[in-house]
N, C-alpha and C positions, 0 to 999 in steps of 0.2 A: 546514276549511270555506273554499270560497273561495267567490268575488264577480268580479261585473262590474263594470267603470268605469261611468265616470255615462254615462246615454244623452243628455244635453242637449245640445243643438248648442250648435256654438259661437256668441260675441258677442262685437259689437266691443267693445272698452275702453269703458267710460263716461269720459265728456267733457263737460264743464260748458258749454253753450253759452254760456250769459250775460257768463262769464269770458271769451270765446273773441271774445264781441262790444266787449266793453271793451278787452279789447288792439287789436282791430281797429281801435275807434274813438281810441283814445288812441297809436296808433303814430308819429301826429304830433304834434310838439310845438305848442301854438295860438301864433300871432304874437306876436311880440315875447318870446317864449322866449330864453334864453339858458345854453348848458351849461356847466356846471363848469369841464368838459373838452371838449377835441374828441372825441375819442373813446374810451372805456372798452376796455382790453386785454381778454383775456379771462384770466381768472380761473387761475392757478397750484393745484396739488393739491400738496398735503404727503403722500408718502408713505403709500401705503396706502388713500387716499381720492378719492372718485370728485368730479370737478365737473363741469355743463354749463356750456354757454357764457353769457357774462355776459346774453345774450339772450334768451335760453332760455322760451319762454311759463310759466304757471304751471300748473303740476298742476293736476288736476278738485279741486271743493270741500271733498271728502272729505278731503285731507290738511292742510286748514286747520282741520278739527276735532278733531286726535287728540289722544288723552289720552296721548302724553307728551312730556316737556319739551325743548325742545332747546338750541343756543347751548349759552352759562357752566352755564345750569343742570342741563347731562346730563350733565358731567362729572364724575369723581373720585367713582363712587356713585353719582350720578342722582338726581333727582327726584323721587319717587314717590305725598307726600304722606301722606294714609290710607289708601293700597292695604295690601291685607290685615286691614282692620276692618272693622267694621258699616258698614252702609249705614242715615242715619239723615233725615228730612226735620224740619226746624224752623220753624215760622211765629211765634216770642216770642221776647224778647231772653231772657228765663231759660232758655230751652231752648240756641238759642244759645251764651250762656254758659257753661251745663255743660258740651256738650258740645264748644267749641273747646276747652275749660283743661283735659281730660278727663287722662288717663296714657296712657291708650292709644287706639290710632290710630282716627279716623274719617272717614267720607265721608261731611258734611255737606252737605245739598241746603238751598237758603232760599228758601221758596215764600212768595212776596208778599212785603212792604214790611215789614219788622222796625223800627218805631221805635223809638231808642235812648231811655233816658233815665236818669239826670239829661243835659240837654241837651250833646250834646260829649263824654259819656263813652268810655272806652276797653272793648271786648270782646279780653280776653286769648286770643290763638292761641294753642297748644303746640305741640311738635314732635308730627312725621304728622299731619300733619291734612290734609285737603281739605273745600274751602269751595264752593260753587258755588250758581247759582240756576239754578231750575226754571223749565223754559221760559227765556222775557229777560224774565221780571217780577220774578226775584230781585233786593231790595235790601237794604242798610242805610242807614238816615237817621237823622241828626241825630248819628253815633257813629263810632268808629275803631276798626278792628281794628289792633292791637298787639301785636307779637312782640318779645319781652325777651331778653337777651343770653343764649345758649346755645341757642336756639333753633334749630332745624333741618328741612328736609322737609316745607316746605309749600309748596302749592298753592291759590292764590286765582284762584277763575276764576267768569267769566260773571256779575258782581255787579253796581249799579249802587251805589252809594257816596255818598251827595248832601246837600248843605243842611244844613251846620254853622258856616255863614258869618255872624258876627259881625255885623251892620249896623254900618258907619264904621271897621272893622276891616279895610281893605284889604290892608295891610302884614302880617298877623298878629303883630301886635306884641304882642298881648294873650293871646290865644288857641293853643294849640297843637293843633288839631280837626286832625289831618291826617286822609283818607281811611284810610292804611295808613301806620302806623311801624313800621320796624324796625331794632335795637341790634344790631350784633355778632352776628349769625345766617350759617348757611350754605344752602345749595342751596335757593332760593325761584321758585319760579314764577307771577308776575303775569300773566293771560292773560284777552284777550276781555272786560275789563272797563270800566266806563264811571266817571268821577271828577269831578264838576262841583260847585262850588258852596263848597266845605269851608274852614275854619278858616285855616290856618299854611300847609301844602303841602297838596298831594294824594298825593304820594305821597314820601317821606321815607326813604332806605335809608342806614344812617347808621352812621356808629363800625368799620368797617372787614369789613362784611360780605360774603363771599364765595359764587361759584355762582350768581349770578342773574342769569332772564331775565325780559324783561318785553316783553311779545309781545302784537298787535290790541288794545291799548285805548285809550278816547277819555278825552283830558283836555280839559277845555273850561270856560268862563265863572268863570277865576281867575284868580290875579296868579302865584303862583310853583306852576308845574305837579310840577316833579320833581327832587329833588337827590339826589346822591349825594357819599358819603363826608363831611365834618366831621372829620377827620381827619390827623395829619401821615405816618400809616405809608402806605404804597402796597399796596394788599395787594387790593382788590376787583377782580372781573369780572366784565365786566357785560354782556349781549345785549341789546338792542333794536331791536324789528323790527316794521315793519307797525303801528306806534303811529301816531293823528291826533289833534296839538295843533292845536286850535282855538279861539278867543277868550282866548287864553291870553297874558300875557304877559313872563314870565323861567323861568327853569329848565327848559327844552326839550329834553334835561337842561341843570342845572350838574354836570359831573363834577368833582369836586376828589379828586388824590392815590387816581385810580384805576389799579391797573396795568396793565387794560387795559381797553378799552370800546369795544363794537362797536356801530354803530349803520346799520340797512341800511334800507333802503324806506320808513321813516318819513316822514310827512305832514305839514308844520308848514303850515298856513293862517289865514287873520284875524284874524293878531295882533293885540292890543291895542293900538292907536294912540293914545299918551297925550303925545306930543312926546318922553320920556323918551330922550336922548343914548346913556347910558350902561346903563339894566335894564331893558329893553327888546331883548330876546337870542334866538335860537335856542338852539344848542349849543355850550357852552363846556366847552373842556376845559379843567383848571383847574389848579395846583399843577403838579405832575409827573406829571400822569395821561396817559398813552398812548391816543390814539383814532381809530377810523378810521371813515369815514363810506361811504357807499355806495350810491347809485343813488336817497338819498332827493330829495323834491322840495318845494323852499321857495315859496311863493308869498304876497305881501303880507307881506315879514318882513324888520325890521331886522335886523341882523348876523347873517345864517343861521347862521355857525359861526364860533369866534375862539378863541383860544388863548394863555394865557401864556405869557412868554416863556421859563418853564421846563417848559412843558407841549409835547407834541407832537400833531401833528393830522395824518393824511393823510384828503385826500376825494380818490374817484374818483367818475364818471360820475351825479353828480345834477345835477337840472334849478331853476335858481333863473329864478323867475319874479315880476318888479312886486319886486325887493329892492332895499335899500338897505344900504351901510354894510360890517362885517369881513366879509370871507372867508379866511381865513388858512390858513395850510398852509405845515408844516414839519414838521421831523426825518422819520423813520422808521416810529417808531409800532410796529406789531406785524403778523404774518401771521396775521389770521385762523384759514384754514385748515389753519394749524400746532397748533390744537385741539378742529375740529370743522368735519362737512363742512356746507354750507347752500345755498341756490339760491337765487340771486336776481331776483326780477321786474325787469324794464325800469322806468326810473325813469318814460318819461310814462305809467305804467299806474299809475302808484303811486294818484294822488287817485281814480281807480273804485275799484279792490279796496278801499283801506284807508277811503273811506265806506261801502263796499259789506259788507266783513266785520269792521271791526273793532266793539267791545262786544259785548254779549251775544249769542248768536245762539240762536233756539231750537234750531236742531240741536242746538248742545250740552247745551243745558240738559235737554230732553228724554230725551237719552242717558247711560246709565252704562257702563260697562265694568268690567267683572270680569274680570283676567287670571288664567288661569291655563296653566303653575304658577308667572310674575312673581310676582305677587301676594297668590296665594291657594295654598296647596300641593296640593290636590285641587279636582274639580269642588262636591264635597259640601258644600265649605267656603266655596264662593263661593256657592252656594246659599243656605247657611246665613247668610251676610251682610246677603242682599237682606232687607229689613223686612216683617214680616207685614203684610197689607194694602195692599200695595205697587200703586200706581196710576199708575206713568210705568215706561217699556221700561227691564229690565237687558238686558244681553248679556252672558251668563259665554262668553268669549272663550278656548276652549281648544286651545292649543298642541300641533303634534305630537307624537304620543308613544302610548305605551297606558296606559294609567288602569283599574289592576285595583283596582276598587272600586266598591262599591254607590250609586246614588245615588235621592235620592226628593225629588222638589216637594211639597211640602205642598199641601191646597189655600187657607192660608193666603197664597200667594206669588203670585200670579200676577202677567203682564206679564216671563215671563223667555224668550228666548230663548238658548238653548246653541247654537254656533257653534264649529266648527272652523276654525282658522284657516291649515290645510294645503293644498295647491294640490289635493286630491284627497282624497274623505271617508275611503278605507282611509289616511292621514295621522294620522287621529286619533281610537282606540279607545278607547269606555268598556267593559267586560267585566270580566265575573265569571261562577263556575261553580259556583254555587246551584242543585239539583233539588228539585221539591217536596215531595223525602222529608226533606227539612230545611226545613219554616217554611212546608208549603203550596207552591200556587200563586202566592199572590201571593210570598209572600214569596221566591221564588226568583228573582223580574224582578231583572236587574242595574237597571235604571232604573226608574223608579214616577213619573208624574207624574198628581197627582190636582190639580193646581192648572187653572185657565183658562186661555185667550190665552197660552199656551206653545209655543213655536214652536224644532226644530232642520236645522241646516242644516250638511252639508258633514260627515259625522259616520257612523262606522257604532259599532249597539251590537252587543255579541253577550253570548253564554252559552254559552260551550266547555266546558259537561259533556259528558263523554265517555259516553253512554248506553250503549254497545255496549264498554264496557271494564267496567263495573258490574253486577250485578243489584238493582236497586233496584222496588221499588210505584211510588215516584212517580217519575218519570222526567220528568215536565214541568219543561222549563225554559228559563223566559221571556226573553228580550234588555230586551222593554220590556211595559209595562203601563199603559194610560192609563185614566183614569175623569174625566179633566178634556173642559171644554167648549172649542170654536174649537182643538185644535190642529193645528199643521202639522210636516211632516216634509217636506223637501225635500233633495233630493241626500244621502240619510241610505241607509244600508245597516242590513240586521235580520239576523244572523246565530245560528242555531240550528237545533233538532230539533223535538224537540216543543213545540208550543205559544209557537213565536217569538214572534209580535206577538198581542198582546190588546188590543183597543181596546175598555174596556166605559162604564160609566157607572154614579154612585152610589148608582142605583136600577133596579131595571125598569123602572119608567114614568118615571125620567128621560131624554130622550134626549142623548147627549153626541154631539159631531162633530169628527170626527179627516179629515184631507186629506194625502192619500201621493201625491207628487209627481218624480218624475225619481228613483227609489230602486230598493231590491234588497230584495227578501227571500228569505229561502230556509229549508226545512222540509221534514217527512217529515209529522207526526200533526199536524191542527189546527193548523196556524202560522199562520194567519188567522182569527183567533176574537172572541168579544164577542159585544155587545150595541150599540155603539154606532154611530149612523149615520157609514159609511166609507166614501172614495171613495178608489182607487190608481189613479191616473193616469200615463200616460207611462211605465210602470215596468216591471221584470225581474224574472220572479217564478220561481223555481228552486224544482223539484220533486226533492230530494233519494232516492236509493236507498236501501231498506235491503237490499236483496239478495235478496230476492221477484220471481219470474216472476209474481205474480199478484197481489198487494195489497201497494204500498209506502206504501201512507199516505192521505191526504183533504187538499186545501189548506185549506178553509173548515170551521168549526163555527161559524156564526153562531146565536147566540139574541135576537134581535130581538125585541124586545115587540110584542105583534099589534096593541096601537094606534098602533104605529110603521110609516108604509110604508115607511122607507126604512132596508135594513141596509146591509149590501156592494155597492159598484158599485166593478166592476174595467175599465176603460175605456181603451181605445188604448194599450193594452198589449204584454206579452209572455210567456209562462209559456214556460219551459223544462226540459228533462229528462235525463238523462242514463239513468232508469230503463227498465225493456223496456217495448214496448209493451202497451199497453189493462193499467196495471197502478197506474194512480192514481187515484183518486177528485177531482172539482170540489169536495166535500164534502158534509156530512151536517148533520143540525139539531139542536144543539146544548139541552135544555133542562135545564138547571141544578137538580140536587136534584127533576126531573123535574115543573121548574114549566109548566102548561099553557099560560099565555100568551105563554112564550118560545118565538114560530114563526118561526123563522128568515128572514130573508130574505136572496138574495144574487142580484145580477146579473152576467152577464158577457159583455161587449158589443164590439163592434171590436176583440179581442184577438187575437193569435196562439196555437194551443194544440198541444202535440207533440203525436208519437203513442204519449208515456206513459198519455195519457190516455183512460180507458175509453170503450167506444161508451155503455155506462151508467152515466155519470160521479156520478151523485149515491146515495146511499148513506143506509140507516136508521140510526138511533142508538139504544142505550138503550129499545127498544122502540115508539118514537116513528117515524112514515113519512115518509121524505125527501115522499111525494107532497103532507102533508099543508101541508107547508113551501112556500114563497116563491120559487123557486129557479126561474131565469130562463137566458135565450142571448139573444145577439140580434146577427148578422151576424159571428159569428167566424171565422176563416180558419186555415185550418193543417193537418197533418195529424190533429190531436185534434179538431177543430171537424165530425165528420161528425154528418148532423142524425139522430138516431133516435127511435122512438118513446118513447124513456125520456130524452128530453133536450127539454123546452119550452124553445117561443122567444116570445120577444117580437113581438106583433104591431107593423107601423109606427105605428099610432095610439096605442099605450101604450108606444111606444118615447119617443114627443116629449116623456113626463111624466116619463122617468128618463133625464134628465142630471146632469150635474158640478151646476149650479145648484139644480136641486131638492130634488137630495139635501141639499145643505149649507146653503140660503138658512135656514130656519129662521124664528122671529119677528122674528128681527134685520137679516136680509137680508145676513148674512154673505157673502161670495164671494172666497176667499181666490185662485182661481184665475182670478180678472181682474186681479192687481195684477201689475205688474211687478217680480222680482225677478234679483240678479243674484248 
């Protein structure tokens, strides 16, 4: 069975204009600036790895949201968190609690404000875990998440962290409230988080922990923002990037007895102005810790960066602005990209972006991703993770490849979107070769989606039973099967014979709406069937041979409930053949167990149609008369498109009531075919 490429024209790149307007604006540095350096080299590559110039604008927004880790912490194993568990949402600290201390791995959402209590207390993380909030209104208050020594593989992102501060406790001399503590742990990912207000530190990486990055988050309205290491061994590495300290003022970090610490585009602003000589600091490298700085930007900050005299520090190409006091810089330090490749923004762009995108951001919070097979070792499985009842967008994000395995949405699941992630939907195969003489109809669909707002993209399914190698009764066999409401298929192929694509719904007098958009099907018997209201747009519809001078098949069996106007509408199309001519049917009307008020309807409008296609294209069923059915033309073109007396058309006046909108607007005002997508 083959396929055509996508018919979609091409589009430019998406480009973040707003981004594009803050480098504009920010390319000059404001008066009385003063740079580090004269001017930034550009950037050396280690072997194997790619850099742009130290210049280089920022990618569109979309790569400042992705789920996974870079720097220290994508090394030697990666990051990954709770990929490959459940996906689980909590609004209590008990829920919370269970489920960070869990044994096995979770994807923790935290929707709303979690108040901790007893006041200050610690919520134990375990290793895999992922922590994140829903939307940017995920917090915890009044409490600390805490990682204990052997800890490993987590992911703390998009939280807001707040108000564990002691009143007259400025020092935390009393208290040890930090935001996040962590003992002797590996591979941690801080990201997109917000820390104001807490106890001891904010954030505490302590006793010789290794693998970590800590990337877009805002520390603000504290005394000691960030330390690292407590320790005499050298053993931590550390990334830090796109962080904004503000009202903050020591530990921007303190690194002590790190062995190495990369700190790039970081934003220190408004430091705390207390007269304090001496802890009153940017970034200190401390002990024997190796660090090197880069294109970040100090503005209102005593000793931006200073260095033991057994510690080493190299900075390149940041902008201090209104400083006073160290700048230091010596030894050597380390080559970055001797362990990881990274791009760096221009430093006078640093204070837009990093106000602009660092803490929580709803993109993230809103979005989950389900890799597979990173992640999840089948589609089925990632499926199976999303939480019943589920009310914010997954994305099961599927990896080239073919995936001979069955899959089914509940309608318990909805809000999932399955995505290929292949430059081209034949990239990435779900199929299976189930015919109805094993389990039915339905049961023979490689895919079954009876859930809602499910939506695939970039994706072909098929069902490669071989029908003409068998003698089988049932011979249907489905690619996909839907009975769900609002779904979309875009850039998706249907590969099959009989009975490809079924779009029905849970009831007869339910109606469901499905939307086929820039895709492929192809079939010989009813590969276009159902009951539910359908609209295929833009699309390529292949009429498959079976080797008949005179009847190779029917595209549509629509059964459409007669209180439904709206079945099939196939629109600015294409049907193609390779069959002989006047030897296929538009289709016939479908009534199910030969129930009467399933009267098919189906439109077919500004389409191209071969000349497989009969001059008396529509066709009785089961005793039932195509006449008595719904069955429409309306300005077709081609060589199948000649107008006969066995072929109605659409008048123009009842033409303007069956468009893409009508069909799918619904009570809801649905219109999946005015969003832009890419």
């Amino acid at each position: 069975m083959t396929h055509f490429p996508s018919k979609r024209l091409p589009r430019p790149p998406a480009v973040l204009a707003a981004v594009a307007g803050l480098l504009a604006a920010c390319c000059l540095g404001a008066a009385g600036e003063a740079r580090a350096t004269a001017s930034a080299p550009e950037a050396h590559s280690a072997p194997g790895t790619r850099s742009a110039p130290r210049t280089a604008a920022p990618a569109a927004s979309a790569s400042r949201w992705t789920d996974r880790a870079h720097g220290f912490a994508s090394l030697a194993g990666g990051t990954t968190g709770g990929a490959g568990g459940k996906v689980v949402t909590v609004t209590d600290q008990a829920s919370l609690a269970r489920y960070a201390a869990a044994e096995e791995p979770y994807v923790i959402r935290v929707k709303g404000a979690v108040a901790v209590e007893p006041f200050g207390s610690d919520i134990v993380v375990t290793s895999n875990k992922t922590i994140t909030g829903v939307g940017d209104t995920g917090e915890i208050v009044h409490g600390e998440l805490h990682l204990n020594p052997g800890t490993h593989n987590v992911i703390i992102r998009n939280l807001t962290i707040r108000d564990s501060y002691v009143e007259g406790d400025w020092d935390g001399k009393t208290t040890d409230f930090d935001a996040i503590q962590m003992d002797t742990v590996d591979h941690v990912w801080i990201d997109h988080n917000r820390f104001t207000h807490m106890g001891d530190g904010l954030l505490d990486i302590r006793k010789d922990s290794q693998y970590i990055t800590v990337s877009y988050n805002r520390f603000s309205n504290h005394n000691k923002a960030l330390g690292i290491g407590w320790t005499t061994n050298v053993l931590t590495q550390i990334t830090m990037d796109h962080n904004w300290f503000t009202g903050t003022k020591q530990r921007n970090p303190s690194a002590d007895n790190c062995a190495y610490a990369h700190l790039y585009n970081n934003y220190l602003s408004a430091q705390v102005a207390d007269g304090d000589p001496v802890w009153t600091y940017g970034n200190w490298s401390r002990g024997r810790t190796k660090m090197v700085i880069e294109n970040s930007y100090y503005d209102r900050v005593q000793h931006p960066y200073q260095a033991d005299a057994t510690a080493e520090l190299v900075e390149r190409g940041s902008i201090l602005r209104r400083t006073s006091g160290r700048t230091d810089e010596w030894g050597a330090a380390f080559d970055p990209r001797a362990f990881y490749a990274y791009r760096l923004d221009p430093a006078a762009a640093v204070p837009a972006l990093v106000t602009r995108f660092s803490g929580p951001q709803k993109q993230i919070g809103d979005a989950v991703t389900l890799n597979v097979p990173g992640d999840y070792p089948t589609v089925q499985a990632a499926v199976d993770a999303v939480p019943d009842g589920n009310a914010v967008g997954v994305t099961v994000a599927v990896a080239p490849g073919t995936y001979r395995e069955k899959v089914y949405i509940p309608a318990s699941k909805p809000n999932i979107a399955l995505r290929g992630t292949g430059h081209r939907r034949s990239d990435t195969v779900i199929v299976y070769d189930t015919p109805a003489e094993y389990g039915g109809s339905t049961g023979s669909a490689t895919v079954r989606i009876a859930a809602n707002d499910v939506t695939a993209r970039n994706l072909t399914f098929s069902n490669d039973f071989d029908e003409a190698a068998v003698e089988l009764k049932g011979e249907q066999a489905l690619a996909m099967k839907t009975t769900g409401d609002r779904i979309v298929f875009e850039n998706t192929a249907f590969l099959g014979n009989q009975d490809t694509l079924m779009t029905d719904s849970p009831k007869l007098t339910t109606p469901s709406r499905v939307y086929v958009r820039d895709s492929y099907i192809e079939g010989d018997v009813d590969f276009v069937y159902g009951r539910a209201t359908t609209v295929i747009e833009r699309s390529v519809i292949r009429l498959l041979s079976r080797g008949s001078a005179t009847n190779n098949g029917y595209m549509t069996a629509a059964s459409t409930w007669t209180g439904n106007p709206y079945g099939f509408l196939i629109t600015r199309s294409e049907v193609v053949s390779d069959a002989p001519e006047q030897s296929f049917h538009l289709g016939r009307p479908w009534h199910p167990g030969g129930e009467p008020a399933a009267v098919g309807q189906v439109l077919i409008r500004d389409t191209a149609l071969p000349a497989a296609v009969k001059s008396s294209p529509w066709t009785d069923m089961s005793g039932f008369s195509w006449r008595d059915a719904r069955f429409a033309e309306y300005r077709n073109h081609g060589p199948g498109a000649t107008v006969t007396a066995d072929r109605p058309q659409l008048s123009d006046a009842d033409a303007k009531a069956h468009t893409v909108t009508a069909y799918l607007k619904g009570a809801d005002g649905w219109a999946p075919h005015r969003r832009t997508t890419h």
